[in-house]
C-alpha positions as CSV (number, residue, x, y, z in Angstrom):
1,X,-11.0,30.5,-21.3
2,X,-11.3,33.7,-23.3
3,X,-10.3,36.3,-20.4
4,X,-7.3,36.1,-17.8
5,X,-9.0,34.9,-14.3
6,X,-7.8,36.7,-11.0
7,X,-6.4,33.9,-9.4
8,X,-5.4,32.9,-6.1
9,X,-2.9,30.1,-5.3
10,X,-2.1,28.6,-1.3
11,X,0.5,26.3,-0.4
12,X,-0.4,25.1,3.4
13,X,0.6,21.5,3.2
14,X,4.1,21.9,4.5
15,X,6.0,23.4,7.2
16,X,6.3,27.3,5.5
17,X,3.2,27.9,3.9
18,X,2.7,30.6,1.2
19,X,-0.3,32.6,-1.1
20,X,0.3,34.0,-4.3
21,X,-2.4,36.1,-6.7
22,X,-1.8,35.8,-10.2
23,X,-3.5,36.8,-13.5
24,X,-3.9,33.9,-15.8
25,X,-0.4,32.4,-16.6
26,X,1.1,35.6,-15.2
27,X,2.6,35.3,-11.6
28,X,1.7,38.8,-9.9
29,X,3.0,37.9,-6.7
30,X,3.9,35.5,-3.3
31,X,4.1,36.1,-0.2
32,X,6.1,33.4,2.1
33,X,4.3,33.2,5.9
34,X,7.3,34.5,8.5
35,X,8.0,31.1,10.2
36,X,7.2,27.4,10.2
37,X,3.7,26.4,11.0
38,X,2.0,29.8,11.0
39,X,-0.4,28.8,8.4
40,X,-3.6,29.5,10.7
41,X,-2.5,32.9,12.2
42,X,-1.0,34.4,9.2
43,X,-2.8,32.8,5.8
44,X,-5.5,35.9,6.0
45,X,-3.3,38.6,6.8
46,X,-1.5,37.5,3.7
47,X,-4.0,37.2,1.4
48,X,-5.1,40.4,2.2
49,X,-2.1,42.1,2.0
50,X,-1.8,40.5,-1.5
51,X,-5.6,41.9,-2.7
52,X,-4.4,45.5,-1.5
53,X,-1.7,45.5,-3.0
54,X,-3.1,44.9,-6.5
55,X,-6.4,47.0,-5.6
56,X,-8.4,44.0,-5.5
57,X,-11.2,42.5,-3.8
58,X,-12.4,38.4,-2.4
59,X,-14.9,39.2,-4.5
60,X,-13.0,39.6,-7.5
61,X,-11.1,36.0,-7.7
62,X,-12.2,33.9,-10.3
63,X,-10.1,30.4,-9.0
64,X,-8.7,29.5,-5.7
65,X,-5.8,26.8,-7.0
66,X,-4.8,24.7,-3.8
67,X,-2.0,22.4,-2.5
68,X,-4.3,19.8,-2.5
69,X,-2.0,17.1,-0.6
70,X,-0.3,14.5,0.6
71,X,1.5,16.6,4.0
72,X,0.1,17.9,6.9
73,X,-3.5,17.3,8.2
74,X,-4.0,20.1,9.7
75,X,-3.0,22.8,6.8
76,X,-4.4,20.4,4.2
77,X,-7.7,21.5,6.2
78,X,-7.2,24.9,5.8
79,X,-6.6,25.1,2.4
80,X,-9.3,23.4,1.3
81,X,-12.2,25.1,3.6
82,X,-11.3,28.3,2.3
83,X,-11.2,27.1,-1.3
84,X,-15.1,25.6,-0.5
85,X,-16.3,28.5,1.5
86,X,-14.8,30.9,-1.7
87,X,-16.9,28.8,-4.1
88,X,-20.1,28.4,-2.2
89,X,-20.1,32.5,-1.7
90,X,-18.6,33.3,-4.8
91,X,-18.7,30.1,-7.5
92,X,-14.9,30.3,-7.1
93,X,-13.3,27.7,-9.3
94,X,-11.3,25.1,-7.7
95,X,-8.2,23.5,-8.4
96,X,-6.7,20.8,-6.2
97,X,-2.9,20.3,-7.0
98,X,-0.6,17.9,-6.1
99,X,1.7,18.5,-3.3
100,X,4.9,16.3,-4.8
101,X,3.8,17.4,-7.7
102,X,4.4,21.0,-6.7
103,X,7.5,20.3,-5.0
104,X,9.0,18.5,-8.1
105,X,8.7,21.3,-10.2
106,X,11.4,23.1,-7.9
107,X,13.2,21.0,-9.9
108,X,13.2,23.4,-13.0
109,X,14.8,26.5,-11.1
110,X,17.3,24.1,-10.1
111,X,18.1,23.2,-13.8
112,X,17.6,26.5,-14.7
113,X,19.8,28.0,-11.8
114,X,23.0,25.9,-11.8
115,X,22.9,24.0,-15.3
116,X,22.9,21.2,-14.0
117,X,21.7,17.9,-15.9
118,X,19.0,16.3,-14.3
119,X,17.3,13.6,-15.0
120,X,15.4,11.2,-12.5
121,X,14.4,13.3,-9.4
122,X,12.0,12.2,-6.2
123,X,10.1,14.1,-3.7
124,X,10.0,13.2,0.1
125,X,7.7,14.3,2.6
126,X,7.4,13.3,6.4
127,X,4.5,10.9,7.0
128,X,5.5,10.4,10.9
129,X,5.9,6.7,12.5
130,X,9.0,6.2,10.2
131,X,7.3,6.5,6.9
132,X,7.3,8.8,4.3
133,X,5.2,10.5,1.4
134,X,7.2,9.8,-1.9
135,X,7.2,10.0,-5.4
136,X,9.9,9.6,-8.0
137,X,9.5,11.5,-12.0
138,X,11.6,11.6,-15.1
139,X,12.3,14.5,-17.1
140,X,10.9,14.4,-20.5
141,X,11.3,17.4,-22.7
142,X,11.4,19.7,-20.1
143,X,8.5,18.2,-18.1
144,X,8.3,16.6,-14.6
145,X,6.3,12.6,-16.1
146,X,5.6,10.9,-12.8
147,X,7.5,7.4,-13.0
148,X,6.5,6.1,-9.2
149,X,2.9,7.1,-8.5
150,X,2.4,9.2,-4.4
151,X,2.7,6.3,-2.0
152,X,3.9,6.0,1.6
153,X,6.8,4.2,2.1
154,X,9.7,4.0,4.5
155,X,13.5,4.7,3.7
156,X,14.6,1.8,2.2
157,X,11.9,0.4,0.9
158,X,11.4,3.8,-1.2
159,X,15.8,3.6,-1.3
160,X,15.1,-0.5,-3.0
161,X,12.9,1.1,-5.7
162,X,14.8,4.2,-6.9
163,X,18.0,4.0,-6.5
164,X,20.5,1.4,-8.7
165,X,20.2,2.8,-11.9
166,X,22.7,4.1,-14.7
167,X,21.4,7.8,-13.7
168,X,21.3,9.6,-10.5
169,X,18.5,10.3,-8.9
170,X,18.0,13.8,-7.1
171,X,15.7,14.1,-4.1
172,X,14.0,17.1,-2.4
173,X,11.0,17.4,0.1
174,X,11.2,18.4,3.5
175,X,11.0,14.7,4.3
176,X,15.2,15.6,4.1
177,X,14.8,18.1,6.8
178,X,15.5,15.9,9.5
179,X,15.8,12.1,7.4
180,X,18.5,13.3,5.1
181,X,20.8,10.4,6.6
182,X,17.9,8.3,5.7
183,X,18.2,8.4,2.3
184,X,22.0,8.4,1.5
185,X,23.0,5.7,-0.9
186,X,24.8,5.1,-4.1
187,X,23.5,6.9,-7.1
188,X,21.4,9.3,-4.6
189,X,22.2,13.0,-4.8
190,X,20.1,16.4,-3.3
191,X,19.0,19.3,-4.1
192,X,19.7,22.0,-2.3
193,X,17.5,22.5,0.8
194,X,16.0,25.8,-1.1
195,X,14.0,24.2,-3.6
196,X,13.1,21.2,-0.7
197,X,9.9,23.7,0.3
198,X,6.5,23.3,-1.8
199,X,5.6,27.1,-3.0
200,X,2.6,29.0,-3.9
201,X,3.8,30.0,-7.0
202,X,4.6,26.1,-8.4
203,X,0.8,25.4,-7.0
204,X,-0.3,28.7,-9.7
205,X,2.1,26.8,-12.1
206,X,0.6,23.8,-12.1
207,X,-3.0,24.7,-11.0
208,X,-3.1,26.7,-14.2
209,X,-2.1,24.0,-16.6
210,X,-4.4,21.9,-14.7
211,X,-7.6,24.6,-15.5
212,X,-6.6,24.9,-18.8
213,X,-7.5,21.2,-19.3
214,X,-10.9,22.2,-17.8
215,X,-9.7,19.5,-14.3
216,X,-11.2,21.8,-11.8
217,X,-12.8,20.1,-8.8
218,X,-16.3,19.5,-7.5
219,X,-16.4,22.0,-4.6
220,X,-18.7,19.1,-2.7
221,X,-16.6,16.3,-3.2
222,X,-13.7,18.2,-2.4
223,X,-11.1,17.0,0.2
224,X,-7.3,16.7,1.6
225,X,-5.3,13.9,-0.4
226,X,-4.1,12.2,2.9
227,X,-2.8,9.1,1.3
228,X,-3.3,8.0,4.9
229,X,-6.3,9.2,6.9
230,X,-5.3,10.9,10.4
231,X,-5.4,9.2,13.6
C-alpha cells in the first residue's frame, strides 16, 4: 500500500451509529448520528457532510471499512449494502470489522484516560430473549488478544466463564444499558458507560490494521455477522 487511501469507516451495529473519513492511519474525522436508532434517516446526510467538509467526492474513497457485526439486524444491513453497492460502482475495498472487537478497543482511552490497570476486559451486547453477544480479551502489550471467541450466551452462563479469577474483569457494551444488574458479581467491575458505545473511529482503527494485512472482503460473499440469524 504505497499511497494513503481515502477511507470511509461506519459503525451502524449499535444503538448511536457513526461515519468517520480518514486518510490511511490518519483519523480526519467522526461524526456521531443525533439520537439512538437514526442510522437509516441520518447515515447519508452524514457522510456527506463529512466529503464536503474535506472537498471530497463518493467517487474519491478508496475503502469502505464496516462494523461488520454481531448487533442489530437491521443496521448490520445497512452497513453492508452500502459497502457492496460502493464496490460494485466504484471497486471500493471492503473491510468487515468486528463489532466487540471495536467496542473493546474503547478499552485503550479508558487506560489511557484514567491510568487505570487493566487487564482482562469483556464486551456485551443485547441479543434479545435473555441472551447476549459476548466476548472476553486479555491485554497483551498493549493489544486487545481475544481469550473467549463472539458467542451468545446468557448472564450467568457468560458470569460462570469470566468471572473467578485472581484479576478483575472490566465489561462494556451496551448489553449494560439496561442488564447492568445482570452482570454484577465478584471480581466484575465497568467501564464507564462512555466507552460502552462501538464508534466509527475504533472501526477505521481496526479496519486499517486489518487492510494492512491485505484481509479485505469479497464484496459477493459479503454479509452481517449475526451469530444468530433473524427471526
Amino acid at each position: 500500500m504505497t499511497q494513503k487511501p481515502l477511507i470511509l469507516a461506519i459503525e451502524t451495529s449499535g444503538r448511536l451509529g457513526s461515519v468517520a473519513i480518514a486518510a490511511g492511519p490518519q483519523l480526519m474525522a467522526e461524526t456521531a448520528f443525533s439520537a439512538p436508532i437514526r442510522h437509516s434517516a441520518e447515515i447519508f446526510p452524514a457522510i456527506c457532510g463529512l466529503l464536503e467538509r474535506f472537498a471530497k467526492k463518493p467517487g474519491e474513497i478508496d475503502h469502505i471499512y464496516i462494523s461488520g457485526g454481531p448487533g442489530s439486524f437491521t443496521g448490520l444491513r445497512i452497513a453492508v449494502t452500502i459497502a457492496k453497492i460502493m464496490s460494485l460502482a466504484n471497486s471500493v475495498k471492503i473491510v468487515s470489522v468486528d463489532t466487540l472487537d471495536a467496542i473493546a478497543a474503547n478499552a485503550t482511552d479508558y487506560i489511557e484516560e484514567k491510568h487505570t490497570k487493566v487487564e482482562k476486559i469483556g464486551t456485551i451486547l443485547d441479543a434479545k430473549r435473555g441472551q447476549f453477544f459476548v466476548a472476553a480479551y486479555e491485554n497483551q502489550m498493549g493489544q486487545w488478544k481475544k481469550i473467549l471467541p463472539d458467542c451468545l450466551m446468557t448472564a450467568p452462563k457468560y458470569l460462570e466463564r469470566i468471572a473467578g479469577s485472581t484479576e478483575p474483569i472490566w465489561l462494556l457494551g451496551e448489553g449494560l444499558v439496561y442488564y447492568k444488574d445482570k452482570f454484577n458479581a465478584d471480581g466484575i467491575r465497568f467501564l464507564d458507560e462512555k466507552y460502552w458505545v462501538p464508534k466509527a473511529a475504533k472501526i477505521h482503527l481496526l479496519g486499517w490494521q486489518m487492510a494492512l494485512a491485505d484481509r479485505f472482503a469479497e464484496p459477493l460473499m459479503l454479509g452481517p455477522d449475526y451469530l444468530r440469524r433473524p427471526i
